[in-house]
C-alpha positions, -999 to 999 in steps of 0.1 A, spaced: 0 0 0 13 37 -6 31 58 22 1 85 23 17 94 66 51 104 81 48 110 119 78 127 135 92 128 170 109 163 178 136 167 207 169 148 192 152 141 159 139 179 152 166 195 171 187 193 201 163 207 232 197 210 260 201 250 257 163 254 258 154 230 286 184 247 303 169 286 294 135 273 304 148 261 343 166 290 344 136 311 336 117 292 359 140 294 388 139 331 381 106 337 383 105 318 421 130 337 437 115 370 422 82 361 435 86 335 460 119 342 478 112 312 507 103 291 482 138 299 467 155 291 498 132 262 508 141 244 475 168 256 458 180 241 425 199 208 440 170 197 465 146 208 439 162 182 412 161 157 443 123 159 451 117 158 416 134 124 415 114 114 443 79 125 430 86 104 398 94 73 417 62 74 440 42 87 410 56 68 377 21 72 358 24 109 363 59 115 350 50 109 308 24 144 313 57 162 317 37 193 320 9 180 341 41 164 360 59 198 362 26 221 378 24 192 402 58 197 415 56 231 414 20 232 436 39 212 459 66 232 462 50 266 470 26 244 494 54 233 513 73 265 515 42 281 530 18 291 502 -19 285 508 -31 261 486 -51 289 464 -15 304 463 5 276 452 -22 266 423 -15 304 411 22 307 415 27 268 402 10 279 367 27 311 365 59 292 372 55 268 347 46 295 323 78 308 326 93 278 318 71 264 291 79 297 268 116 293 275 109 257 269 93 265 233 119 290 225 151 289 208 146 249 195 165 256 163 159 237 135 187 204 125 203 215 92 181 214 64 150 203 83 128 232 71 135 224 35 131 183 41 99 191 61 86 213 36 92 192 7 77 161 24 42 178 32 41 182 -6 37 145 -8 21 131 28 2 141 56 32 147 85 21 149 122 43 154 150 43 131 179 62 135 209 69 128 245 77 167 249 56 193 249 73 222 233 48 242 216 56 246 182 34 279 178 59 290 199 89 277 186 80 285 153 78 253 133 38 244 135 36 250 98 56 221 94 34 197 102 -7 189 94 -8 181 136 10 178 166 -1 150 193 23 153 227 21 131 254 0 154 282 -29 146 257 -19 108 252 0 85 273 35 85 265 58 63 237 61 35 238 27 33 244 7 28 209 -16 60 219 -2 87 198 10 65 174 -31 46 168 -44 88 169 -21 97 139 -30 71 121 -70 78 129 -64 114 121 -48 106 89 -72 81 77 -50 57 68 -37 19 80 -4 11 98 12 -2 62 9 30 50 28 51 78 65 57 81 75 72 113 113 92 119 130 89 154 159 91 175 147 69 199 153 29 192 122 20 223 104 46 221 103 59 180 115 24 164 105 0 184 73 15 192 63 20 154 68 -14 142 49 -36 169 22 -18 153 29 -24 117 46 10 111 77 9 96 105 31 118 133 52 103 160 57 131 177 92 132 216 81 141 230 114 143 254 103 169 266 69 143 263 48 177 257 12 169 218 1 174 210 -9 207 182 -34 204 189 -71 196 152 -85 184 142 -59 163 161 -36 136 149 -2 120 138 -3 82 163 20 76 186 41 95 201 79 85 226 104 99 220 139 83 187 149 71 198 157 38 193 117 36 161 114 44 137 124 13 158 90 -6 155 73 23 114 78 26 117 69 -9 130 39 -11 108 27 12 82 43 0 89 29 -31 89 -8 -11 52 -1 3 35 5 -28 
C-alpha cells in the first residue's frame, strides 16, 4: 500500500532541546526567587532536582504528562514553602509559564530540516508526535506539520496512543505510515509492533542498541532522508 503518513518525534530528531530546557529552568527558577523568595530558599535548585526524582518514583504514571508532571511539583513546592493552597495553584502555573515559553523558544531547527519538512508535506500528511511538549506555535515550526499529538494529551511512547491517533487522524492503516525517530524503544520500536515501519535518526553513528528488532532504515543527516522515505516508500506500494 502507498506511504500517504510520516509521523515525526521532535527533541533529538527535530533539534537538540539542551540549551532550551536549560533557558527554560533557568527562567523558571527566576521567576521563584523574584516572586517567592522562601520558596527559593526552601528548595533551591539541588533539592529541587532531588524531590523531583522522588515524586517520579512514588508517582511513575504521572511523569510521561511532563507538564501535568511539572505544575504538580511546582503546587507542591509553594505548598510546602508556606503558600496557601489557592497560592501555590497560582504561583505553580505562572511558574511553569515561565518555563514552558523558554521551553518553546530557541529549538533551532537540525540542518536542512525546514526544507526536508517542507518538501515532504508536498507528498504526505506529517504529524508530530512527541513525548515533549514544546509548543511549536511557539517555537516557530507548526507550519511544518498537518498536527501535533504530545504526550500530556496521550499516554506517552512507547505506548501505541499517539501513534493509533495519527494514524485515525490521517485516515490511513499502519502499512501505509512511516515514522522518523531518535529513539530505538520509544520511535522504532514502538512503530513497528504496530505495523509502522521506523526510520532511526543516528546522528550520533552509535551502533543500534536493540537485539530483536532492527529499524527499516537508519540515517545520519537529514539531507538523507527524502531517498530514504523513498526507497521505502517505493517498497510499500
Amino acid at each position: 500500500m502507498a506511504v500517504r503518513l510520516l509521523t515525526f518525534d521532535l527533541d533529538h530528531t527535530l533539534w537538540d532541546p539542551t540549551d532550551a530546557l536549560i533557558a527554560a529552568e533557568r527562567g523558571m527558577f527566576d521567576w521563584i526567587k523574584t516572586h517567592s523568595p522562601v520558596t527559593a530558599d526552601f528548595y533551591p535548585p539541588e533539592k529541587f532536582h532531588a524531590y523531583k526524582k522522588d515524586l517520579a518514583a512514588a508517582y511513575p504514571d504521572m511523569t510521561g504528562r511532563v507538564s501535568e508532571f511539572r505544575y504538580e511539583l511546582l503546587r507542591r513546592i509553594f505548598l510546602q514553602s508556606g503558600h496557601s493552597s489557592e497560592q501555590a495553584r497560582s504561583m505553580a502555573k505562572a511558574a511553569f509559564d515561565a518555563f514552558y515559553q523558554a521551553r518553546s523558544t530557541g529549538l533551532e531547527l537540525f540542518p536542512n530540516v525546514a526544507d526536508v519538512m517542507t518538501e515532504l508535506r508536498k507528498q504526505y500528511q506529517v504529524i508530530a508526535i512527541t513525548n515533549g511538549n514544546a509548543d511549536l506555535s511557539i517555537a516557530g515550526h507548526s507550519h511544518l506539520f498537518d498536527h501535533h499529538l504530545k504526550a500530556d494529551d496521550y499516554d506517552a511512547k512507547p505506548a501505541p496512543d499517539m501513534f493509533h491517533a495519527a494514524l485515525e487522524i490521517a485516515g490511513v492503516s499502519a502499512e501505509q505510515a512511516l515514522h522518523v525517530g531518535d529513539h530505538p524503544e520509544q520511535d522504532v520500536a514502538a512503530a513497528q509492533e504496530l505495523g509502522i515501519k521506523g526510520i532511526w535518526f543516528n546522528d550520533k553513528k552509535v551502533d543500534w542498541p536493540l537485539s530483536d528488532v532492527t529499524p527499516n532504515a537508519e540515517f545520519s543527516h537529514w539531507s538523507q532522508l527524502v531517498p530514504t522515505i523513498s526507497a521505502l516508500a517505493d517498497t510499500s506500494s
